[in-house]
C-alpha positions, 0 to 999 in steps of 0.5 A: 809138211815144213816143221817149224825149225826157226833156228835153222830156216836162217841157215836153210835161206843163206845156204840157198842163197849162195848156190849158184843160181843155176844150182838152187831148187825151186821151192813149193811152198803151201800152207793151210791158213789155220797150220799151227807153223803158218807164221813160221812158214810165212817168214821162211818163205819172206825169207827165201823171197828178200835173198832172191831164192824161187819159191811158189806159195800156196795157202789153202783153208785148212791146217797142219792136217792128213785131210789137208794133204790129201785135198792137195797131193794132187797139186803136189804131183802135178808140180813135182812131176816133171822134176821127179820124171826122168828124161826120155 
C-alpha cells in the first residue's frame, strides 16, 4: 500500500538510480484505478521508469482498499515468493 509521499518519491527515485544496477530492488507496483494516490503512484512509477529503475505495474478496478488487497494478496505472494524464500 504506497502512501502518497510526493516530497520524498523524488529522493526514493534517485537514491535508486544511483545503485548499482546489480544492487537495485525490482519494484512491484499496483494500483486500484479508483485509489485516491492513483496519480501519485502513476508519477512514482513514470518516475522509476525514465531513471531506468525495474519496476511491474498493475492496475486493477478497485481503490485504496482492504478488499482490494485481499482480492490481490495472492498475486503479491506469488511475486514476493521467490525473493522472500531463502535458497536450499
Amino acid at each position: 500500500s504506497a502512501p502518497p509521499f510526493s516530497a520524498d518519491q523524488y529522493r526514493l527515485v534517485r537514491v535508486l538510480r544511483d545503485l548499482p544496477e546489480t544492487q537495485r530492488p525490482h519494484l512491484f507496483i499496483d494500483v486500484g484505478k479508483i485509489d485516491t494516490y492513483f496519480g501519485y503512484i502513476s508519477k512514482f512509477h513514470e518516475d522509476l521508469a525514465e531513471q531506468d529503475v525495474e519496476n511491474t505495474w498493475n492496475t486493477a478496478d478497485g481503490g485504496h482498499d482492504d478488499s482490494y488487497w485481499r482480492v490481490h494478496v495472492g498475486e503479491y505472494l506469488l511475486w514476493y515468493g521467490p525473493i522472500l524464500t531463502p535458497p536450499k
